[in-house]
N, C-alpha and C positions, 0 to 999 in steps of 0.2 A: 504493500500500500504506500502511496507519495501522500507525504501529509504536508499541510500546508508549511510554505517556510514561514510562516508568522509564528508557529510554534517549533519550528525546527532550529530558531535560532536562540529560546530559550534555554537562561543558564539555569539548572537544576539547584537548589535551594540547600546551600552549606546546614542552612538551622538543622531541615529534615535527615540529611545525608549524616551528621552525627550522632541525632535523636535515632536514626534506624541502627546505628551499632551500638547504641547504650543500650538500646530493647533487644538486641538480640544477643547481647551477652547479660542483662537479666533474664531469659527465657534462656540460658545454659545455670541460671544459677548464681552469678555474682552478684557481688553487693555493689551496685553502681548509682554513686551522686550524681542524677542530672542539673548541671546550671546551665541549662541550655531552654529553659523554657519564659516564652514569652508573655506570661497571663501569671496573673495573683495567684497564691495559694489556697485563699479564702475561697469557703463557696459564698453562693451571692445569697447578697442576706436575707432571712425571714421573711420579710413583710414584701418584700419583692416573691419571692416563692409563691407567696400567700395570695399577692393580686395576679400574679398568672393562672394560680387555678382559679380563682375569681371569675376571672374572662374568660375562662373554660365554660364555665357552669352557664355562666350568662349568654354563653351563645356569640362569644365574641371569636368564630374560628374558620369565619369566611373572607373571601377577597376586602382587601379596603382598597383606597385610595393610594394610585404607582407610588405618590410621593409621599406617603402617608398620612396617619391619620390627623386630622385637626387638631386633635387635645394634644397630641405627642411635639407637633409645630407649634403648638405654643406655649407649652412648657418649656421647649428648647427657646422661645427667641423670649420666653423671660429669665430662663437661665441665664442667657449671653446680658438682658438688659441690665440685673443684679450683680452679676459678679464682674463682666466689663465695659459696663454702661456704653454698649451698643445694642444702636434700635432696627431691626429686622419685621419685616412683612411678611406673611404666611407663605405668599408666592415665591417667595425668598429664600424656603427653605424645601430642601427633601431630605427625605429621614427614607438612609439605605440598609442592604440587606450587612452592617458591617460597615467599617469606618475602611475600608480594602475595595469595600466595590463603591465607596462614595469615590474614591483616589480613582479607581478602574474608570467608573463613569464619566468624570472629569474629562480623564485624559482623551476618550474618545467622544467627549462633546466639543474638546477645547481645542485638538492637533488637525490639522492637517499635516499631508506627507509633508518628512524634510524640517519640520518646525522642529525647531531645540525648545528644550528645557532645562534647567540648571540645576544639576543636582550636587548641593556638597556633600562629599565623603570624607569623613566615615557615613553612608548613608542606609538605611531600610533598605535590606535585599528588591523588594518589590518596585520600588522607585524605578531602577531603569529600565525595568523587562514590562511592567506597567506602559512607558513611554511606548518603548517598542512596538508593543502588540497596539498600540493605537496607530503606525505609523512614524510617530515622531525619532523625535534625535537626544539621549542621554547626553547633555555637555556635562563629565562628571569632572569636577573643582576641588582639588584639594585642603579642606581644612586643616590647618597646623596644629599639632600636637601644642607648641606653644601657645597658641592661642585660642585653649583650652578648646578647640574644635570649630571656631567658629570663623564663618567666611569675614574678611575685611571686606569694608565698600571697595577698596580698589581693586580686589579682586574678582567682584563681580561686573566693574567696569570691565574689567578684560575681557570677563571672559563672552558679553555680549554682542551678537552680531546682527545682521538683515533679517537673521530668522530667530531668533532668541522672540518666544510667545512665553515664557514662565518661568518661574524663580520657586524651586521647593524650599521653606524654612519650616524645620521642621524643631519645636520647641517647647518642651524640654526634648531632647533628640534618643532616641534609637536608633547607633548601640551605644552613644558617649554618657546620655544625659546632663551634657550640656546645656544650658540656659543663656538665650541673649538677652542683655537689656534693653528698658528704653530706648535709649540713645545706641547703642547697636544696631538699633531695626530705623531708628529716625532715617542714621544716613545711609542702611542698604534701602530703604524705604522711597529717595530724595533719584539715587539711582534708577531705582525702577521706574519712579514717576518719569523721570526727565527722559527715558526709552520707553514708554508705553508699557512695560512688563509687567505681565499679570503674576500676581505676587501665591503661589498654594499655601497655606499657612498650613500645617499639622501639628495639631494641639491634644492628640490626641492623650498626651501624659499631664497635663497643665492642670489635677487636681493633685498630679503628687511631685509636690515641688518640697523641699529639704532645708534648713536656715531660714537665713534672713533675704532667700532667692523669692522674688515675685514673677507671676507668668503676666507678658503683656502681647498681645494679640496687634500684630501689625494693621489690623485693621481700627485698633486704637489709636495710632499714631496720628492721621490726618482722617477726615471726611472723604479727600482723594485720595490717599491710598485707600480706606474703607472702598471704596467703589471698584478697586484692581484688584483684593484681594478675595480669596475664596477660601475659607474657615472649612478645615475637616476635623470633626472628633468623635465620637459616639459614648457609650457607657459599657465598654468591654475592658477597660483600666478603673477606671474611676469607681468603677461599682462590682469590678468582680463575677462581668459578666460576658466575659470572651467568645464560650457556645452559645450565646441568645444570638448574635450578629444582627448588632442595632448600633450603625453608625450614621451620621448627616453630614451634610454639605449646606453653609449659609453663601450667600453671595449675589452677584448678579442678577432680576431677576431671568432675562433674557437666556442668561446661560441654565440656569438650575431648573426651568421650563424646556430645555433641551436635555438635560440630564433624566429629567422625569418622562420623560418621550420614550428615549432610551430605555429607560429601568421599564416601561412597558411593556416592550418586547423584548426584554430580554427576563427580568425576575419576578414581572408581574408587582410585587408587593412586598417587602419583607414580612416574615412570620406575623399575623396578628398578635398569635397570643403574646410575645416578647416586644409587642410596641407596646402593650397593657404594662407588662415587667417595668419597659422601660418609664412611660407612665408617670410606675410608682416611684420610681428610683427616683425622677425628677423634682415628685412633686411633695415626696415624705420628708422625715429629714435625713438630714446628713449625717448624723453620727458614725456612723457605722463608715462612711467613707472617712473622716477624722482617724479616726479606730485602726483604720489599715494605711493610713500615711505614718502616724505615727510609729507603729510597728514596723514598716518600709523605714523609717530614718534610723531608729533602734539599730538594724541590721545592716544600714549601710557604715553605720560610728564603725560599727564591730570590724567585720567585715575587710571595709577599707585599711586599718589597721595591719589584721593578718596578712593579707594580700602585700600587701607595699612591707613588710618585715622579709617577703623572703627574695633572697638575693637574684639580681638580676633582672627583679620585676619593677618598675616604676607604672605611676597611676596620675593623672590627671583628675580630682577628686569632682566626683555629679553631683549636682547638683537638684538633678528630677530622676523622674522614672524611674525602672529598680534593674540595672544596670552598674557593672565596673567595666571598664574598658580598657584593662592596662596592658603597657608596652612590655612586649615581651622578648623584644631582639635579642638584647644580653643574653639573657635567660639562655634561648636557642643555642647563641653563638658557645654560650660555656658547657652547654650540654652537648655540645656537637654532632648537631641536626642541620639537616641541611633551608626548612624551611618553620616555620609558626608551624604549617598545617600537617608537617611528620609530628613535632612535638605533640601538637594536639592529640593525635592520633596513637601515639605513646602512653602517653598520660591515660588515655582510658585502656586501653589495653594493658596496663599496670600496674595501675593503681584504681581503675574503674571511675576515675572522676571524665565525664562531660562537660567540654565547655568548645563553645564556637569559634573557629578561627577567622579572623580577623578581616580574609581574602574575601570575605564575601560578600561582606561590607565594603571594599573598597581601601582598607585600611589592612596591607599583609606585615603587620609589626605588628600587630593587635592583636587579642582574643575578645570576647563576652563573657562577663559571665555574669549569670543571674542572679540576684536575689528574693527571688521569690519564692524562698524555699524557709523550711525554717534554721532555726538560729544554730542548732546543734547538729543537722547537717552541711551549713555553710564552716560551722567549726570543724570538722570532722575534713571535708573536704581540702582546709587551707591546709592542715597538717598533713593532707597525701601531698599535695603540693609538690609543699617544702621536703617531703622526703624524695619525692622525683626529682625534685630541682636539684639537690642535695647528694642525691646517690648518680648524676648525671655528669656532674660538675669533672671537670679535664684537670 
């Protein structure tokens, strides 16, 4: 069979490709640490459970509306008006199957062939193969390790051309958790403007932010950038709700009335009943997400510590999301491997710890590693580490 080369030319997903050798050396029997996974450990809370079988009973488990449902858009654009006092109109918003296919949809409302988009890396696997399959052009930009990951305005002067249509910032970021400020997003912000570039904002970690770090939404910055950018995030981080896949898109409304076109013919509606979930999750309180941030920073204090104590490893310390992201070249070069992605590969085969190598992000000095696990397995896991690192060492 010839299959299309729009899927012939995708790159197979490092996350998955490490997660299938962790399960398949616990299905021989070993004790293996996953830090390779991208969703909380929490399940999602009570009263969320509670209003999905709600919606069950009530008969809420047929088709709604492509972009969904009314109560759900407006929970979301009083979400955005509360916590970043921007004002959003119904038509303003679709609520998708998944904060992945709000990105998918974009991409293929927003590219024609040939259009670039700018993608900093370290970046989310899905960002350029996303582009791809819509036609367009990954321009992937190196963020500096010095600069705790994040693009300079003169960088993304560069790196814009005749076809440059979009600018991904993605904030707090996966895999660095990195955070930009204000004034970081002002002057890539002043860029965009003065090129027409439509700004994707991905926010989707922006309720677990760490310190004295604040999430600011480029779309806060001006009225005119507000009008270029396109706000993605859902309640699959925030709420502990990854398998519902209930993510949106605010923006445009010309474009997001294309996006809803689309999601027509292609997913129909996302799940009723977890537009109900999500619903609740909007409109209850929040403690319970408080509850799981603070536990997320708990684990990163910890964590961070172990991780940077063992030799060869240096760390750029996040700021959001539940993410470490540190350099591990030394590390490699003393262990004498030839690349991050043998060592990776080492490490679980030896010591059974998972963790993500760096190459697939964009970033082959780097690993992932998660914490979204708990406290005594992330302990457990630094001391195989440091005995790999240790028993490696030239």
């Amino acid at each position: 069979m010839e299959l299309a080369k729009r899927v012939q030319t995708l790159t197979p997903s490092s996350t998955l490709a490490i997660t299938a050798m962790a399960n398949a050396l616990k299905a021989e029997g070993h004790d293996v640490i996953g830090l390779g996974a991208g969703e909380p450990d929490f399940n999602t809370p009570e009263n969320i459970l509670e209003a999905a079988q709600k919606a069950m009973y009530e008969g809420h488990t047929k088709y709604t509306p492509s972009g969904g449902i009314p109560a759900l858009k407006e929970a979301i654009i009083k979400k955005y008006k509360v916590d970043h006092q921007l004002t959003y109109e119904t038509n303003q918003v679709i609520v998708t199957t998944g904060a992945k296919h709000a990105l998918y949809t974009l991409f293929q409302a927003l590219l024609d062939p040939g259009e670039e988009v700018i993608v900093p890396a370290p970046y989310w696997v899905s960002y350029p193969e996303q582009i791809k399959l819509a036609e367009g052009t990954p321009v992937v930009v190196k963020a500096l390790e010095e600069n705790d990951f994040k693009l300079s305005p003169e960088q993304v002067e560069e790196a814009i051309t005749g076809r440059t249509k979009a600018i991904i910032i993605n904030s707090p970021s996966n895999p660095t958790g990195m955070l930009y400020s204000k004034d970081e997003l002002e002057k890539i912000g002043e860029v965009c403007k003065r090129h027409n570039v439509y700004i994707i904002s991905d926010e989707i970690y922006e309720k677990l932010i760490y310190g004295d770090g604040t999430h600011v939404s480029m779309a806060q910055v001006s009225e005119e950038l507000k009008n270029q950018t396109i706000i993605i995030n859902g309640v699959s981080k925030s709420h502990a709700m990854t398998g519902w896949r209930i993510g949106y898109a605010l923006g445009d409304e010309k474009l997001i009335k294309a996006m809803t076109n689309l999601a027509s013919h292609s997913t129909s509606n996302p799940t009723t009943i977890a537009q109900y979930a999500a619903l609740e999750a909007y409109t209850s309180s929040q403690e319970k997400v408080e509850e799981m941030k603070v536990a997320f920073s708990h684990r990163l204090e910890k964590l961070y510590d172990w991780i940077t104590d063992i030799p060869g490893i240096e760390c750029v310390k996040p700021k959001g999301a539940f993410y470490l992201f540190p350099n591990v070249s030394k590390a490699v070069e003393e262990n004498n491997f030839d690349s991050v992605d043998d060592w990776v590969k080492a490490l679980l085969e030896e010591e059974k710890v998972a963790l993500v190598p760096g190459s697939g992000f964009g970033s082959e000095q780097n690993v992932r590693l998660s914490y979204a696990t708990s406290l005594d397995q992330l302990e457990e896991a630094s001391k195989r580490i440091r005995r790999f690192v240790e028993k490696h060492q030239s």
